[in-house]
C-alpha positions in Angstrom: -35.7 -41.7 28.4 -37.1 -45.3 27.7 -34.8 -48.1 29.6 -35.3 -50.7 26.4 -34.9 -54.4 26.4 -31.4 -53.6 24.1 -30.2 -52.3 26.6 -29.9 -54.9 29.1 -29.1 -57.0 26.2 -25.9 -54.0 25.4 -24.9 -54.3 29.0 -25.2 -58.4 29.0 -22.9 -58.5 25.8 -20.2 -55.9 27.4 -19.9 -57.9 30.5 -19.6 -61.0 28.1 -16.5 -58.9 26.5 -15.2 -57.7 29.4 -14.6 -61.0 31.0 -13.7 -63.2 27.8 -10.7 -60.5 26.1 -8.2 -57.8 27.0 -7.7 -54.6 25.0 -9.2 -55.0 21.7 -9.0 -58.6 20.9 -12.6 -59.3 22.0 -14.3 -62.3 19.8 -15.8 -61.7 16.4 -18.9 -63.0 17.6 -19.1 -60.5 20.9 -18.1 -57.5 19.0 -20.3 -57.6 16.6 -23.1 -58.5 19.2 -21.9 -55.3 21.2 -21.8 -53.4 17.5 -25.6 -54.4 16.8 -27.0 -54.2 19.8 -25.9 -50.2 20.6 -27.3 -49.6 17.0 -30.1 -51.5 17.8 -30.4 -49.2 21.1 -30.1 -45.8 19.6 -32.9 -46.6 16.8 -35.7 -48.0 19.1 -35.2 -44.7 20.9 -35.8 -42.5 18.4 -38.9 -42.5 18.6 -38.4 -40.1 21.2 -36.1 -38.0 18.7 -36.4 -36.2 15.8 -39.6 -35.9 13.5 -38.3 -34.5 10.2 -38.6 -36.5 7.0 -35.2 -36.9 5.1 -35.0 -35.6 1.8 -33.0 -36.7 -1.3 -30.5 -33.0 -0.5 -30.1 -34.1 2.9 -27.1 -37.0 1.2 -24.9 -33.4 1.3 -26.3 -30.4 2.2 -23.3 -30.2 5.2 -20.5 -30.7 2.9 -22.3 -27.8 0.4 -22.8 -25.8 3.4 -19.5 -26.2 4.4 -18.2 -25.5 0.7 -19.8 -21.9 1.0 -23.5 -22.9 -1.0 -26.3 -21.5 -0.1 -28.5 -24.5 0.4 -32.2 -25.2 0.8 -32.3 -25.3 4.8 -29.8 -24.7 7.7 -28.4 -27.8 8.1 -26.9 -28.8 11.6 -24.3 -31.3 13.5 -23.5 -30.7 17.2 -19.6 -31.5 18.4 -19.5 -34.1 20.6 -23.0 -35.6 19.7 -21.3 -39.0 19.9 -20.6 -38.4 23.7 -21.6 -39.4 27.6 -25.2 -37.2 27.4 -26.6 -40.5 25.8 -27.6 -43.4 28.4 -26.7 -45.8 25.6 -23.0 -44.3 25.0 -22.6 -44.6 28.9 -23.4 -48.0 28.9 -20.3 -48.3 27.0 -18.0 -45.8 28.4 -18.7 -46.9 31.7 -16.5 -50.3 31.3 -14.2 -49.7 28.4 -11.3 -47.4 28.4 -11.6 -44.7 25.9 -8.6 -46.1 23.3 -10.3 -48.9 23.1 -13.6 -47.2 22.4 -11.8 -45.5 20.2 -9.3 -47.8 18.4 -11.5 -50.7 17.8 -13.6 -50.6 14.8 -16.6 -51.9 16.0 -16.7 -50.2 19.0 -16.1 -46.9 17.4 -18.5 -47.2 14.6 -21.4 -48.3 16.8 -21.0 -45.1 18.8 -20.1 -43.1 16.5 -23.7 -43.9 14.6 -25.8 -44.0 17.8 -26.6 -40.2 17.7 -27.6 -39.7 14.2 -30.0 -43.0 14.4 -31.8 -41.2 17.7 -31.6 -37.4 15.9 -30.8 -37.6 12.3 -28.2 -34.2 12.4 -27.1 -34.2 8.6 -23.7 -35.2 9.7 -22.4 -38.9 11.2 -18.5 -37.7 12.7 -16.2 -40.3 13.3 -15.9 -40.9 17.3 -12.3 -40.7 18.2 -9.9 -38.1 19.5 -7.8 -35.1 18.2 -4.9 -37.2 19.8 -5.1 -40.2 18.1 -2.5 -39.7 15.6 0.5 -38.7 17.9 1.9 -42.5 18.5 2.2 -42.0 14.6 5.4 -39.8 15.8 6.1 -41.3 18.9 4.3 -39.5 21.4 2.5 -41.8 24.0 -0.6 -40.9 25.4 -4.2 -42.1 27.4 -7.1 -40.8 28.5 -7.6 -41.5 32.0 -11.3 -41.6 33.2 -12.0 -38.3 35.2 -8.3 -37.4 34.5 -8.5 -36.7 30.6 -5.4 -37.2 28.2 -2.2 -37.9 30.0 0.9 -37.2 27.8 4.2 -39.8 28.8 6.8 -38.0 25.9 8.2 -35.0 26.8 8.6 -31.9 24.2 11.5 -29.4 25.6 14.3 -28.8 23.8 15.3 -28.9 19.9 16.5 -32.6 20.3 13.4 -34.3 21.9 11.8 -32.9 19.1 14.3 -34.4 16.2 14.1 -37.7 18.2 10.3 -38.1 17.2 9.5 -40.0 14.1 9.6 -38.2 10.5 6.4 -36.3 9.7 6.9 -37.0 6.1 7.6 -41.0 6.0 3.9 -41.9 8.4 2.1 -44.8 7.2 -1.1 -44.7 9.0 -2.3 -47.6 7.5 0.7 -49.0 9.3 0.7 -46.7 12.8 -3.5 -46.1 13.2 -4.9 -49.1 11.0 -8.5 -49.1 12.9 -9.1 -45.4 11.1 -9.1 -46.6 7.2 -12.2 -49.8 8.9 -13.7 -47.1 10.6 -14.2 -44.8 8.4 -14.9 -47.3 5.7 -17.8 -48.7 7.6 -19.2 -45.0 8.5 -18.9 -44.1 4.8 -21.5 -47.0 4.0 -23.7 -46.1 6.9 -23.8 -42.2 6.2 -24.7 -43.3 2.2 -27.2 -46.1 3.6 -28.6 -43.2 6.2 -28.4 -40.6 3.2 -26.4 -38.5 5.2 -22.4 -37.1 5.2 -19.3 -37.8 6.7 -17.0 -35.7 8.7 -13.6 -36.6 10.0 -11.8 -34.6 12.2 -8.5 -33.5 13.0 -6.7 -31.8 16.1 -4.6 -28.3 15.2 -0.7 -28.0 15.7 -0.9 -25.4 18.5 -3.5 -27.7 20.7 -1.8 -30.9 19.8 2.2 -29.3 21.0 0.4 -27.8 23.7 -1.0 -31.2 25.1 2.3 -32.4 24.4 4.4 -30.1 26.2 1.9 -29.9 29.0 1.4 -33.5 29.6 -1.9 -33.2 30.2 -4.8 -30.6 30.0 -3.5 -26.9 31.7 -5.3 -23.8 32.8 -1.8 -21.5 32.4 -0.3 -23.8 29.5 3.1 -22.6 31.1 5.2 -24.9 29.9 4.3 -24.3 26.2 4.3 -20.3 27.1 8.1 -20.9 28.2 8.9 -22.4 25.0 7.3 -19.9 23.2 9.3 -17.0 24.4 12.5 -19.2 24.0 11.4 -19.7 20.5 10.7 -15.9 20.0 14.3 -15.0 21.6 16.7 -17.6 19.4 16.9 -19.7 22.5 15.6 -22.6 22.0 13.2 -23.3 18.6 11.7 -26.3 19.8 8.5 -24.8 19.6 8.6 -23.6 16.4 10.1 -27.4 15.2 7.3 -29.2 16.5 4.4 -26.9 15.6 5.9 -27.7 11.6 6.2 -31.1 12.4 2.9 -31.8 13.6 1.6 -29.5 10.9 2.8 -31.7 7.9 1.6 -34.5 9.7 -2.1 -33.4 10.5 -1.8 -32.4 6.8 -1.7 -36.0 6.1 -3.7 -37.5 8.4 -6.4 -35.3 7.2 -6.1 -36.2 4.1 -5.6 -40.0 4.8 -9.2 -39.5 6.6 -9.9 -38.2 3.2 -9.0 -41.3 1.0 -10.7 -43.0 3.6 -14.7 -41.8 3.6 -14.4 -38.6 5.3 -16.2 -36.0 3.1 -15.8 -32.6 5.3 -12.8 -32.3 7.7 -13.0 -30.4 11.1 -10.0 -29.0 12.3 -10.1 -27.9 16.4 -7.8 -25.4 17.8 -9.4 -26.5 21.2 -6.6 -24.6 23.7 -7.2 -21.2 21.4 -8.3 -20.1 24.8 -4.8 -19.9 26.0 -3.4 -17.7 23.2 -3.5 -14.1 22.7 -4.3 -12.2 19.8 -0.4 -11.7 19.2 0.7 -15.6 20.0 -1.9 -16.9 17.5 -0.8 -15.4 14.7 3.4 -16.3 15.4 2.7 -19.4 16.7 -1.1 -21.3 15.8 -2.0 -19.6 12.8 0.7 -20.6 10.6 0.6 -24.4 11.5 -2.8 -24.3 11.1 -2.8 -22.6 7.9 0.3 -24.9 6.5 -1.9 -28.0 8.2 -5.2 -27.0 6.2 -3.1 -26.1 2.9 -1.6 -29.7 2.7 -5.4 -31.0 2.8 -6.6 -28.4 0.1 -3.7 -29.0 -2.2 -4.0 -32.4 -2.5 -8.2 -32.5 -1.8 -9.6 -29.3 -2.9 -13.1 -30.1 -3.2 -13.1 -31.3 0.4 -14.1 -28.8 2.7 -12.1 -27.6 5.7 -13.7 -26.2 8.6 -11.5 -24.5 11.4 -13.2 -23.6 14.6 -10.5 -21.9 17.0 -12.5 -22.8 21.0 -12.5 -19.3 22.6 -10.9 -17.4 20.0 -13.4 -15.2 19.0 -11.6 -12.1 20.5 -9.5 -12.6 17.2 -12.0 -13.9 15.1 -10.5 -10.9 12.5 -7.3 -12.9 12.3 -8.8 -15.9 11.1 -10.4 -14.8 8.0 -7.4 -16.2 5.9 -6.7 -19.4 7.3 -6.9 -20.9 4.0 -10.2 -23.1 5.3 -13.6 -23.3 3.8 -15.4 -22.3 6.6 -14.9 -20.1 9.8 -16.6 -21.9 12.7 -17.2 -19.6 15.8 -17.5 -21.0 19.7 -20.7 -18.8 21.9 -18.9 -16.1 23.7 -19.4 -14.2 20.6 -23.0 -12.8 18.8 -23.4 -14.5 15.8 -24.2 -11.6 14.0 -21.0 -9.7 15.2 -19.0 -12.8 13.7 -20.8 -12.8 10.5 -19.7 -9.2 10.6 -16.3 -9.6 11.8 -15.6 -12.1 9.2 -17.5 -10.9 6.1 -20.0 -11.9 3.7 -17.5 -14.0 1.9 -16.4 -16.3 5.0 -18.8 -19.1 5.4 -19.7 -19.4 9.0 -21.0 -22.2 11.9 -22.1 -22.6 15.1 -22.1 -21.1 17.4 -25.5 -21.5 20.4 -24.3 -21.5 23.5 -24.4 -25.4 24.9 -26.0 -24.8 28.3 -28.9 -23.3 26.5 -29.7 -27.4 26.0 -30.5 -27.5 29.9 -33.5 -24.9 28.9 -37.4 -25.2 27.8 -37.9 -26.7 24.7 -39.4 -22.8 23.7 -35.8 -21.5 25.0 -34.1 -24.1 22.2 -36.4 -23.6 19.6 -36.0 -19.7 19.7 -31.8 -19.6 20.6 -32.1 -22.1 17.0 -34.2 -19.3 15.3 -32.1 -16.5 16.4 -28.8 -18.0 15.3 -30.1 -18.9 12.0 -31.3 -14.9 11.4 -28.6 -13.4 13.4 -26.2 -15.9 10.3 -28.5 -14.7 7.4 -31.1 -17.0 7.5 -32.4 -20.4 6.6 -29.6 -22.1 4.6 -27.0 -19.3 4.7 -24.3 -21.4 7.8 -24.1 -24.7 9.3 -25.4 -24.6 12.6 -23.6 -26.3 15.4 -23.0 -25.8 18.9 -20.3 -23.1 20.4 -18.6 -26.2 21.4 -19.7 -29.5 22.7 -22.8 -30.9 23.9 -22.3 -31.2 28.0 -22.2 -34.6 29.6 -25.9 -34.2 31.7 -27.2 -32.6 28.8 -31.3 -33.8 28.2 -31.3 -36.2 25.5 -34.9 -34.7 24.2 -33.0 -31.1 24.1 -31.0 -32.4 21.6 -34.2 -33.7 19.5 -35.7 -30.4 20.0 -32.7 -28.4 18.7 -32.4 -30.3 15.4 -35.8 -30.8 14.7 -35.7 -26.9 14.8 -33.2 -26.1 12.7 -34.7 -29.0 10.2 -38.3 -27.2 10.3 -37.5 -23.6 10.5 -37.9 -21.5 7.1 -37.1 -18.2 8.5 -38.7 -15.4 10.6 -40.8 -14.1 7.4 -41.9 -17.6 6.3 
């Protein structure tokens, strides 16, 4: 990776924030310094990047992918491509906290367009967090550096629950203003780049599980507890919350929506926690009530749902009510295509650590995927989950650039 002259100048202008504001009140005249010179940054390295010529298809080939058409390529976008594997997104997340990465328009949209100026994926997703909506209901939160989200509000009986805000009256303009700016901005940039949108939105089940937790959990006991209370007529907390939550990702999807975003991504990160049995009590039918308030109100938006490590129930997904089925790598790509049918659009799902391999190992995991999905222009390719922070930024290159070039194995 090429040190560039930018980026002394990115590191000059953050020191020149850090010392001159506090949280998100940095001058006009800084910000937007800090804005152009990460964009400025991303695009003199991408020389190093991808080699594919954009085409006039490429404006929306993910959100037709997504919608269930069979387009003229595979198209691709990796989860978390906005993230810490990229020198020039360290520069920043090495001195700013993450909400105010996050929360401040500038910030945001300059990292959230970094990627897609080094790689071109055929997707530009909003950088910001599945728990950015919970002050909306009350619920405090931070992400701590090296300690991840830490959750202040407690969740444990049927009245902490009734004490948070009203789902139905949010105004997010009001409770999240930076999202309708951010967005706003991305939606020029992805027409100006002649690429799409995507928003994204946290599922019930992960967001009450954070919640109840506190913080991130390998047992999710807490939330297990409340689960079983729930089942027994004990104490419905859980229950209360997940519909709460539901009707208010509902909305913030489709705020996201009115805002730019042209495909939504929900992520049921802790699926990993649930069995086949407590998914479809507890996650399934927020998710589905979640996903049917964006549909109802934005049906030619496409939903995708992508349940992180629950592919040993991928069979109980086929009627969440989304668009499109994405799948994480513990499962074969073919046996998901199988499991789910010829009529559930699928994504993903290469495994992230093969990014750490030969550019031969990339280029053939991409031309496996494609096959094992039906081939060229049949899914949306993506990652089993996210790129890994240490993660060779020429990999990523590599792996769209394949997916871009490759017409199939009889071509």
């Amino acid at each position: 990776m090429k040190i560039t002259s930018s980026i002394f100048s990115l590191v000059l202008s953050l020191a020149a924030v850090s010392q001159s504001s506090a949280f998100g009140v940095a001058p006009k005249s800084i910000k937007s310094n800090v804005a152009t010179t990460l964009q400025m940054s991303a695009a003199v390295e991408a020389d190093e990047a991808t080699s594919v010529t954009s085409s006039p298809g490429d404006r929306d080939i993910l959100v037709r992918a997504a919608r269930g058409e069979e387009v003229e390529r595979t198209p691709v976008w990796l989860m978390r491509q906005a993230g810490r594997y990229m020198a020039a997104f360290r520069e920043y997340s090495n001195k700013y906290p993450f909400r105010q990465r996050s929360e401040t328009p500038e910030m945001a949209t300059a990292l959230s367009l970094q990627c897609h100026e080094a790689y071109k994926m055929d997707g530009i997703i909003m950088f910001s967090d599945i728990l950015t909506p919970l002050p909306t209901l009350g619920i405090e939160f931070d992400v701590i550096k090296g300690t991840g989200p830490v959750i202040s509000t407690e969740i444990r009986t049927e009245a902490d629950v009734a004490n948070l805000a009203s789902a139905e009256s949010v105004n997010f303009d009001e409770t999240v203003p930076f999202i309708r700016k951010i967005l706003g901005d991305l939606s020029e940039e992805a027409e100006k780049a002649n690429t799409s949108l995507i928003g994204f939105v946290g599922a019930p089940f992960t967001l009450a599980s954070y919640t109840i937790e506190g913080k991130s959990s390998k047992a999710c006991l807490e939330t297990k507890k409340l689960m079983m209370a729930d089942e027994d007529g004990s104490n419905m907390a859980m229950s209360q919350f997940l519909d709460k939550l539901a009707q208010m990702i509902g909305d913030y999807g489709c705020h996201q929506i009115e805002c730019g975003a042209q495909v939504i991504q929900v992520f049921e990160s802790w699926a990993h926690q649930l069995s086949p049995t407590g998914f479809e009590k507890f996650a399934k039918p927020a998710a589905q009530k979640a996903i049917k308030i964006i549909k109802d109100k934005h049906p030619d938006v496409p939903v995708i749902y992508f349940a992180n490590g629950g592919s040993s129930y991928l069979e109980l997904q086929r009627d969440m009510g989304c668009d499109m089925i994405a799948v994480d790598w513990s499962v074969d790509m073919a046996e998901a295509r199988k499991i789910l049918g010829p009529d559930v659009p699928i994504s993903g799902n290469i495994d992230p650590t093969i990014l750490f391999g030969t550019k031969e190992q990339i280029e053939q995991a991409v031309r496996d995927c494609i096959d094992k999905a039906g081939g060229p222009g049949k899914h949306l390719l993506n990652l089993g989950h996210g790129v890994m922070q240490g993660t060779p930024e020429e990999a990523v290159g590599w792996l769209v650039d394949e997916c871009k070039r490759y017409k199939g194995k009889d071509a």
